[in-house]
N, C-alpha and C positions, 0 to 999 in steps of 0.2 A: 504494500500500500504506500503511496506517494504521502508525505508529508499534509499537502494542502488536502487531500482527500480524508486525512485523520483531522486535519482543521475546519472542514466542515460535517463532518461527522461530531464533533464538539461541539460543534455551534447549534444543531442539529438536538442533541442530549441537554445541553443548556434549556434549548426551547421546551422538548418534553419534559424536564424537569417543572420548569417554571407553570407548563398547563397541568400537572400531576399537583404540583401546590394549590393550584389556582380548586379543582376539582375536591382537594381534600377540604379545606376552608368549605366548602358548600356540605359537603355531605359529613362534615364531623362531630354536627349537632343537629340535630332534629328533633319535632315534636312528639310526645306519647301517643300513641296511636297511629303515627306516621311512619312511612320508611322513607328511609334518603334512598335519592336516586341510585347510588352507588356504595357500596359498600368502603370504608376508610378504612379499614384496619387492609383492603387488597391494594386500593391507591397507598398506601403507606409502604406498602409491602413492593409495588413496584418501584416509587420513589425511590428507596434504596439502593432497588438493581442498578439503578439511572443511576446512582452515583455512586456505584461501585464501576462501572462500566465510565464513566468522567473521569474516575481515580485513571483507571489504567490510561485513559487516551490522555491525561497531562503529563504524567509520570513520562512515559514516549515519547509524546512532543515535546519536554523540556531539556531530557534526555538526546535528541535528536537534534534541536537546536543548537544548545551546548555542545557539543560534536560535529556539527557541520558549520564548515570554515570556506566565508563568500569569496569572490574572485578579488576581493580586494583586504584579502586576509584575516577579517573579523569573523568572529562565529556568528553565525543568525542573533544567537541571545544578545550578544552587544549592538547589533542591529535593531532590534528591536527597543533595545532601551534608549537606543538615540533618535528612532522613530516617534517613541514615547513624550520624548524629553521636546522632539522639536513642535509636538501636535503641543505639550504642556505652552512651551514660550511663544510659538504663535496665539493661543490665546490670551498670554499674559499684554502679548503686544498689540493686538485686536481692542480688550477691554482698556487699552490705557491709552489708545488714539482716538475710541471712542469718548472716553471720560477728559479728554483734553478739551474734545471739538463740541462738547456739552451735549452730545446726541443725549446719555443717561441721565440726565439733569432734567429732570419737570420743569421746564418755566413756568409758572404762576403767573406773572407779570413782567413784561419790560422796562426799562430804564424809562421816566418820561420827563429826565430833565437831567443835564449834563453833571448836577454837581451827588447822583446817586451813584452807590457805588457800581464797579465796573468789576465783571470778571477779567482775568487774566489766564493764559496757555502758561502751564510748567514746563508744556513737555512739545516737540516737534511732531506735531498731527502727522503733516508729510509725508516726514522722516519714519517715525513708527507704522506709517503704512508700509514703504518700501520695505523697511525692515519683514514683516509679516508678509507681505506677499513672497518674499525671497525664504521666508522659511517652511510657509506652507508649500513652494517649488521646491527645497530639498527634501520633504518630507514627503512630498509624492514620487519624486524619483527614487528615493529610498525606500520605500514603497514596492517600488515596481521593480526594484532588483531583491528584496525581500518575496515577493511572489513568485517570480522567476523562478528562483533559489526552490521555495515549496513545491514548484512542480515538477521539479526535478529529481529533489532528493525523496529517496527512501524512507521511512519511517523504520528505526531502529527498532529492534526487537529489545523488550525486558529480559 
């Protein structure tokens, strides 16, 4: 099995998890005289396997990552936490060209006489776009050599 095919098979077990929760929540109390649609104690019972079957597909993939080394020398796993770190600082740098340019600021009222006070820019609206745009472009080519990389490689065996 290809790496990206155990990565969406995860993604995959994630969602059935998440509807197996959603399911138990409905049928884990009911009224006297009633039955729940579903039995909880069998959704409980499958929930589990789900994440017994999650354990092994990260254990694999993380196993798999840490051991495969991209064409430009890093292991996936380092890839991926620079992927991580660059989606983190374009947000940082998103929310802080918008809170320059007063986009997140409520105006209530405008100025209606020159001697009220005035906001001021800390920071270079601009500048912090450019910035962000040039991070979210490293972080999609990074990306797309990290996909690559998954549909290539093998999925390590435990």
């Amino acid at each position: 099995m290809k790496l990206a095919e155990a990565l969406l098979l995860r993604a995959d077990r994630n969602r059935t998890l998440e509807q197996l929760k959603q399911r138990i929540q409905v049928s884990a109390r009911y009224q006297e005289g009633e039955k729940p649609a579903e039995d909880a104690r069998d959704l409980v019972a499958a929930a589990s396997a789900v994440l017994d079957e999650l354990e092994f597909l990260i254990r694999t993939i993380n196993r798999t990552n840490s051991g495969t080394v991209m064409a430009d020398g890093r292991t996936v796993t380092d890839a991926l936490a620079e992927r991580d770190v660059l989606r983190l600082r374009y947000s940082m740098l998103k929310v802080s060209a918008e809170a320059a340019s007063g986009v997140l600021q409520q105006v209530g009222f405008m100025r209606a006489t020159r001697s009220e006070l005035k906001y001021m820019r800390a920071l270079d609206v601009k500048g912090l776009r450019q910035q962000a745009s040039d991070v979210a472009r490293q972080a999609r080519e990074l990306d797309a050599r990290i996909q690559q990389v998954n549909w290539t490689t093998e999925l390590q065996e435990v």
